[in-house]
N, C-alpha and C positions, 0 to 999 in steps of 0.2 A: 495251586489253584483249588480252593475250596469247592463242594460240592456236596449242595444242601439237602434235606431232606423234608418233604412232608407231611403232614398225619394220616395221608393215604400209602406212605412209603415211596412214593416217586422223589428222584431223583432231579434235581433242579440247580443249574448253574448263573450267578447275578451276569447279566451279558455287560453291564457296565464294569466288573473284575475281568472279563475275557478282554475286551477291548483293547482293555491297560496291556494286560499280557502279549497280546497280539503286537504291541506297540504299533497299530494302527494311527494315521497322522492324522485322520478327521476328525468333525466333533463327534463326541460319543452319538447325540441325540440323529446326526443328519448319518452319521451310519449303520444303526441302528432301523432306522426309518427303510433306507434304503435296499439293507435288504431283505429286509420283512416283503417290500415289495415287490422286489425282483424276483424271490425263489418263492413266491407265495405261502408265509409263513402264516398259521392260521391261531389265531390268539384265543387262548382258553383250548388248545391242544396242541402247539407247538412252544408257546410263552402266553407269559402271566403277565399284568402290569400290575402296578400300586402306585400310588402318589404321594411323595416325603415331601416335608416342608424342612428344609435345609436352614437353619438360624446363622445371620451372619450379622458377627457384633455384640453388641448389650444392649442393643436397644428393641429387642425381637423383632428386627426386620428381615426378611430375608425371601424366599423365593421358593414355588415348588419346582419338585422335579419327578421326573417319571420314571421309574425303579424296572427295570424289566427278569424278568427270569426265567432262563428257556431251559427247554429237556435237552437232558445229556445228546442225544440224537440231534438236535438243532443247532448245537454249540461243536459237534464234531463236523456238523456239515459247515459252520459260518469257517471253520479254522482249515477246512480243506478246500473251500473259495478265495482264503486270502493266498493261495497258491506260491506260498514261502517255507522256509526249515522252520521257520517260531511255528506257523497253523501247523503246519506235519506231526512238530514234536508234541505240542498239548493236545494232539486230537488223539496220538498214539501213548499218549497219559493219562486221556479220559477211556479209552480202550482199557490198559491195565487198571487203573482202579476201578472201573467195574469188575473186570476178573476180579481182583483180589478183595472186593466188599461182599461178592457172591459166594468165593471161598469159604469166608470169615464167617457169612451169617449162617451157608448150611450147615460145616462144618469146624466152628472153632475150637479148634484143636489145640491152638494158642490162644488161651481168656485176654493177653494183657494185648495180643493186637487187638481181639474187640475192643475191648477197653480201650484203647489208647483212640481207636476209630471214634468209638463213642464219646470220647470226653473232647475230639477234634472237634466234631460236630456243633456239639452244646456250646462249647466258647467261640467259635463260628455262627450258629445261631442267635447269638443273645442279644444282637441287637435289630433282629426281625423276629421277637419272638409273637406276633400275632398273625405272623403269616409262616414260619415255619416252628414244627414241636418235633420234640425227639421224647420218646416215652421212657422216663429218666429209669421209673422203678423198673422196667422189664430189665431195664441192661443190670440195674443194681442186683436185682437176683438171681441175672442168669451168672455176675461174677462171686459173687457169695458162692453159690451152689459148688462152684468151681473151685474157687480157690479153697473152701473149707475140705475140699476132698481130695485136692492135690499140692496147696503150698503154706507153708508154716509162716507166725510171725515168731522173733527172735523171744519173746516171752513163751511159745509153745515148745521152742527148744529147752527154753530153760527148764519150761515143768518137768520135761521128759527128763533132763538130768537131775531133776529133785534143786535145782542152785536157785534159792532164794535170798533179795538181798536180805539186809538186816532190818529194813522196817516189813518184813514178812510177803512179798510180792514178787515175782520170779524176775532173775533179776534180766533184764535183758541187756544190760549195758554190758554184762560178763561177754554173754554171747557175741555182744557186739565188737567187743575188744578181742575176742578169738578169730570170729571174720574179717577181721585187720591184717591179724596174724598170719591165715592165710590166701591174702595175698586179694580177699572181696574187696569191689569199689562200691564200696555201701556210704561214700559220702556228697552222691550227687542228690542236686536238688532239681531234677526236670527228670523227664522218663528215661529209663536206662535198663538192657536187658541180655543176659547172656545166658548158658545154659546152667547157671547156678542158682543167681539171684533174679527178681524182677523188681523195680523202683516204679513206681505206677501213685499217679494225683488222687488220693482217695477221693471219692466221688462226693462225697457229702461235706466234704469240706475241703472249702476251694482250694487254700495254701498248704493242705498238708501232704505231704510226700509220704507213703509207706513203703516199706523192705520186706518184700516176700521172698522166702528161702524155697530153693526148690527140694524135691528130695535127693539129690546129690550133693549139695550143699547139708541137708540135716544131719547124710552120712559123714561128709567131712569135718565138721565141727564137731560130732559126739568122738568118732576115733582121734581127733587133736586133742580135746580133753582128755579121754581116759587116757592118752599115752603119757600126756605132760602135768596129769591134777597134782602129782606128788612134786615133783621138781617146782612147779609153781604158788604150792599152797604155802599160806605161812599163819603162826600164831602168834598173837599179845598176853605173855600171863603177866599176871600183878608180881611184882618183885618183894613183895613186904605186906603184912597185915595193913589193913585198912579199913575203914566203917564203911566200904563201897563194897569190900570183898575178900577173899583169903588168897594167902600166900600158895603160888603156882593153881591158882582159878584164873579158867580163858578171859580176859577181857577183851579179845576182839580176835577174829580170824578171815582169813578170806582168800582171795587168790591175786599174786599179783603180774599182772603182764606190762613190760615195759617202763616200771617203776612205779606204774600205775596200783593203788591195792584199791582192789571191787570187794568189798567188805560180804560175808554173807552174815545168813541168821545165824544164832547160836541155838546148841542144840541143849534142850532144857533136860 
């Protein structure tokens, strides 16, 4: 059950999503109505309206409808009048995630739950964005701030090993075939997080997925390298004079894991 937010920072539930949830059998609009009237809900401090024009067809016909959204407080009272296990359970789940968005915001101790909160939000948001906003850049820099001072990406490991590929860029695909090796699930494509790694939707752009290493993870990949660099490393010399190069000169070097060879730079 999403749970909106607006530029005053209040908290705002669509009563037309509660409804569903509640699987209440009336019409949305006649129970809605109903108990606004019953429990004296007072509009413009208990809920919000707006009016959608719903398109239905190709011929732009279609109909308005009346969008309601009530505070968290109105949406745990409407779920503890429908006097069922569904109201109980979503009213005792807008209970915890208030706890745990209060947690989050005084002390996130964990960035990639904010994060993950915050990027919940925004693609929750996106399609009432002139009635609710989330302030994109404060979240962007309060995870910047954070993760530049606590988690790596696999090109920062690499600098720190000096391992560049062979067009001169650190190589991160090395890194990346090490974190294979032991045993990281660095090939998911949606949020994923454990006390190694974190997989988190970069924020600036919608479909890209980044891998932050935590510092237990930086530890274990640099002690995998230094243990295994020599059993793993390998050389290409030239076998015979050539106008490219001389007999026993490196022509290619690099590391190979799993038959795989991560080619690095040569050292001039």
């Amino acid at each position: 059950m999403p749970i909106y937010e607006t530029e005053t920072k209040e908290k705002l539930i669509n009563a037309r999503e509660l409804h569903i949830a509640l699987k209440n059998k009336r019409q949305f609009a006649d129970w809605i109505k109903q108990r606004i009237d019953k429990y004296k809900f007072l509009e413009n401090q208990d809920f919000f309206t707006f009016h959608k024009f719903v398109k239905r067809g190709d011929n732009n016909l279609g109909s308005h409808s009346t969008e309601y959204y009530i505070t968290v407080d109105m949406a745990k009272e409407l779920c503890m009048v429908e006097n069922n296990e569904t109201g109980r359970n979503i009213r005792r789940y807008f209970i915890e995630v208030e706890k745990r968005y209060r947690e989050i915001i005084n002390n996130p101790a964990n960035i990639f739950d904010f994060m993950r909160l915050a990027l919940n939000q925004i693609e929750l948001n996106s399609n009432n964005i002139d009635v609710l906003n989330m302030k994109v850049e404060d979240i962007q820099s309060k995870i910047d701030i954070t993760i530049k001072n606590n988690y790596c990406l696999a090109s920062d490991i690499a600098e720190h090993l000096n391992l560049y590929s062979a067009n001169k860029i650190p190589h991160s695909n090395l890194i990346g075939a090490i974190a294979r090796q032991l045993g990281y699930k660095i090939s998911y494509k949606h949020y994923y997080e454990d006390d190694l790694i974190a997989i988190v939707k970069d924020i600036s752009k919608n479909e890209y997925w980044q891998i932050y290493f935590k510092p237990k993870a930086v530890e274990e990949i640099t002690k995998w390298f230094y243990k295994n660099k020599d059993k793993i490393y390998y050389e290409i010399q030239y076998i015979r004079n050539t106008k490219n190069g001389k007999k026993g000169e490196i022509k290619e070097k690099g590391y190979r894991i799993e038959n795989i060879c991560y080619k690095i730079m040569d050292v001039k």
